[in-house]
C-alpha positions in Angstrom: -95.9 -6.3 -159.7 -97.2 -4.5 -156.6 -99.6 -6.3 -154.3 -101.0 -5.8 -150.9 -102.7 -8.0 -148.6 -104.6 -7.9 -145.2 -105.9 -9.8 -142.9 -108.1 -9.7 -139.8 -107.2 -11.4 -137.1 -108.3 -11.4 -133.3 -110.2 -8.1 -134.5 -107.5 -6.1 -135.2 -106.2 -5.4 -139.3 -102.7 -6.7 -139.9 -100.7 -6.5 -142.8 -99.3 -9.6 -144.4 -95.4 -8.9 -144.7 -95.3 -12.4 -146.4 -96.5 -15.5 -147.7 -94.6 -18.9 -148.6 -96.5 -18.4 -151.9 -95.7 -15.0 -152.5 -99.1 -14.4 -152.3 -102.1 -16.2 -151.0 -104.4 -15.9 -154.0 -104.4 -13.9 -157.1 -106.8 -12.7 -159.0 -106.1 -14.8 -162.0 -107.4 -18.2 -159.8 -110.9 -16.5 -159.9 -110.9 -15.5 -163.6 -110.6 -11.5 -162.7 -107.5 -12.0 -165.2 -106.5 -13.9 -168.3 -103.7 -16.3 -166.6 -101.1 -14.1 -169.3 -97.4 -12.9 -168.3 -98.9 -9.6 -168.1 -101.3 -10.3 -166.0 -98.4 -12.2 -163.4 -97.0 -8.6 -163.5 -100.7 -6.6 -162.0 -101.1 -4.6 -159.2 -103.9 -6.1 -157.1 -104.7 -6.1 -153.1 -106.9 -8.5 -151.1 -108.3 -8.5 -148.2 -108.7 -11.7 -145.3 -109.9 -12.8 -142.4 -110.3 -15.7 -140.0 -113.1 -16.7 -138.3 -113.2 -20.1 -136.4 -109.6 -20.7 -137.8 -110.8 -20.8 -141.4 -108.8 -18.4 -143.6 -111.4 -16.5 -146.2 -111.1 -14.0 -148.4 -113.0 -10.8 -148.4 -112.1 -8.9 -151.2 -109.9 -8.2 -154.4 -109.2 -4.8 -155.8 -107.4 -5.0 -158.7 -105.3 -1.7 -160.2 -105.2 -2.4 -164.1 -103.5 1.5 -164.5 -105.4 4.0 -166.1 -108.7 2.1 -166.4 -109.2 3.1 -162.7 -109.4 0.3 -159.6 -111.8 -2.6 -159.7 -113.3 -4.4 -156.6 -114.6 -7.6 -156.0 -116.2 -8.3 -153.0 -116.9 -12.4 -151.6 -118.6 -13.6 -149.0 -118.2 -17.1 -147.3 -115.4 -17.9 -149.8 -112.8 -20.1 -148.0 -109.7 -20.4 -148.5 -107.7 -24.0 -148.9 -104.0 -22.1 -148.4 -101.5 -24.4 -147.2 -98.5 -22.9 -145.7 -97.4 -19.9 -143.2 -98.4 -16.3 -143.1 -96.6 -13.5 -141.9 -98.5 -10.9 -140.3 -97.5 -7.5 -138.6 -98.9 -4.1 -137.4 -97.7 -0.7 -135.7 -94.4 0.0 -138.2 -91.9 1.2 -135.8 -89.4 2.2 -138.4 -89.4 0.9 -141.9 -86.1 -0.8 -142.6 -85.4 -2.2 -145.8 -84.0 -5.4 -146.4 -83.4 -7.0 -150.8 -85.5 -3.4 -151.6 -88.7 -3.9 -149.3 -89.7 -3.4 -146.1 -88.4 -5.8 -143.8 -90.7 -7.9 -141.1 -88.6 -6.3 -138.5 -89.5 -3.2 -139.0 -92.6 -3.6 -137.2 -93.7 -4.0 -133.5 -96.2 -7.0 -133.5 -94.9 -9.8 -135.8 -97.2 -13.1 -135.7 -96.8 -16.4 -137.9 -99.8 -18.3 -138.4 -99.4 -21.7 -140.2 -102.4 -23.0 -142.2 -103.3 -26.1 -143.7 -106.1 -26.4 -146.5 -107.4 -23.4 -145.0 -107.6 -23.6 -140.9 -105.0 -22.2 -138.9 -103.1 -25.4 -137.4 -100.9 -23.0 -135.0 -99.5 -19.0 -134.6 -95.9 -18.5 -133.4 -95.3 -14.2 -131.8 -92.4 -13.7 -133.9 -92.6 -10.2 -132.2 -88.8 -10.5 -129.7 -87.1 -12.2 -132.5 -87.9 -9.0 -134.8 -87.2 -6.8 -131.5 -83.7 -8.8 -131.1 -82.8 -7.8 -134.8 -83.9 -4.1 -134.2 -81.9 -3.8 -130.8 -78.8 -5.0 -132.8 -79.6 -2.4 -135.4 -79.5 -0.1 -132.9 -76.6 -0.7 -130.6 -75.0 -0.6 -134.4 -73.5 -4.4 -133.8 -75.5 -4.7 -136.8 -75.4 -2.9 -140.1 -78.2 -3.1 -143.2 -75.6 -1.2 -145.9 -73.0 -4.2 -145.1 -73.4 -7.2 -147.0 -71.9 -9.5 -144.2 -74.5 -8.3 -141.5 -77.7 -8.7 -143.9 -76.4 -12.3 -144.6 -76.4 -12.7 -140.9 -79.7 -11.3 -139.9 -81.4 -13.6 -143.1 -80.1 -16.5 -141.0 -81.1 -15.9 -138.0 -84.9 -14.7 -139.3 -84.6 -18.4 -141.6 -83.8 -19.7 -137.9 -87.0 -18.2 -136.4 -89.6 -18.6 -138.4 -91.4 -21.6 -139.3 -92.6 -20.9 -142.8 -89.7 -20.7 -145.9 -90.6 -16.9 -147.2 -88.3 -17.1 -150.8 -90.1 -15.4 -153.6 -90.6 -17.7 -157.1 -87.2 -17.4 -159.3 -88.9 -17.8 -162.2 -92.2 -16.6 -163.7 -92.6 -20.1 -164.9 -92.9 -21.3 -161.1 -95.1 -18.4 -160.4 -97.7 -19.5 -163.7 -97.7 -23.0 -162.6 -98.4 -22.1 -158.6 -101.3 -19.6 -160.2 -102.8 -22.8 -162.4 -103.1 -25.0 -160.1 -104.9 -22.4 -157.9 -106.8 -21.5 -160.8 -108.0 -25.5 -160.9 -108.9 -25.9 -157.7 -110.8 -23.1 -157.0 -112.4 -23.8 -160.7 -112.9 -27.5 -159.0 -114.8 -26.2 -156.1 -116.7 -23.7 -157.4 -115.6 -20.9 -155.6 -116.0 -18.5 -158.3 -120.0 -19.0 -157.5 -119.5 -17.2 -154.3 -118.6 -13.6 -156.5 -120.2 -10.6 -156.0 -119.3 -7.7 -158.2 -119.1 -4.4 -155.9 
């Protein structure tokens, strides 16, 4: 599964590194997809923004292979996320970290913590990720060494406010996508679609 989000904040485009969901909505939760183990596995981007510290989504492209990309655009659709968001822009150097780009790899790193949708705080995460590069750097640190990776995951659990684990098991992921699927069903969010 490959997925990319975005999200506007303070007018400038940052890209979310991660979510405490894994992802913040998928396109399953607005009937774009049949809620099917193949369709926990789709590629799919979104697009966000905040705007008087309400979190909404903008838009969904989905990338179902070799039937070509398809995009669906909202407007006013709010988001009720509950957790922390890890943002970051201007990739100094991408270092990789479990196979994926790691949050230090980039210059400005912000946390924002939301609860049913508005933004309840932000934390610069941006000398913490700067502390890990210099260490890189100075080679007091190394990425190939088990030991030092170990390290460096305790000291970003240390920083950050928000727990960033992925699901274990598709099973979690499913039942994290169905009850997003029912409350967005609940509250009629799906009314707000407009097909692009």
């Amino acid at each position: 599964m490959n997925f990319e989000q975005h999200l506007a904040y303070h007018n400038k485009d940052y890209k979310i590194i991660h979510s405490e969901q894994e992802f913040i909505v998928h396109p399953a939760a607005f009937n774009l997809l049949p809620l099917t183990k193949a369709s926990l596995q789709c590629s799919f981007s979104s697009n966000f923004h905040i705007e008087n510290y309400r979190l909404y989504l903008d838009k969904i492209t989905l990338f179902p292979g070799e039937a070509g990309e398809k995009q669906v655009t909202f407007h006013n659709c709010a988001i009720s996320y509950n957790g922390a968001i890890l943002i970051g822009d201007n990739m100094i150097r991408e270092y990789n970290l479990k196979g994926r780009p790691a949050c230090f790899s980039y210059q400005n790193v912000i946390e924002l913590v939301f609860e049913d949708g508005v933004l309840i705080t932000s934390v610069d995460q941006s000398k913490a990720m700067l502390r890990i590069r210099k260490n890189l750097e100075l080679s007091m640190r190394n990425l190939t060494r088990g030991r030092d990776q170990r390290c460096i995951l305790r000291f970003m659990n240390s920083a950050f406010v928000g727990d960033y684990r992925s699901f274990k098991l598709s099973v979690a992921r499913r039942k994290y996508i169905q009850e997003m699927k029912s409350e967005y069903n609940d509250k009629n969010f799906i009314n707000n679609l407009l097909e692009a």
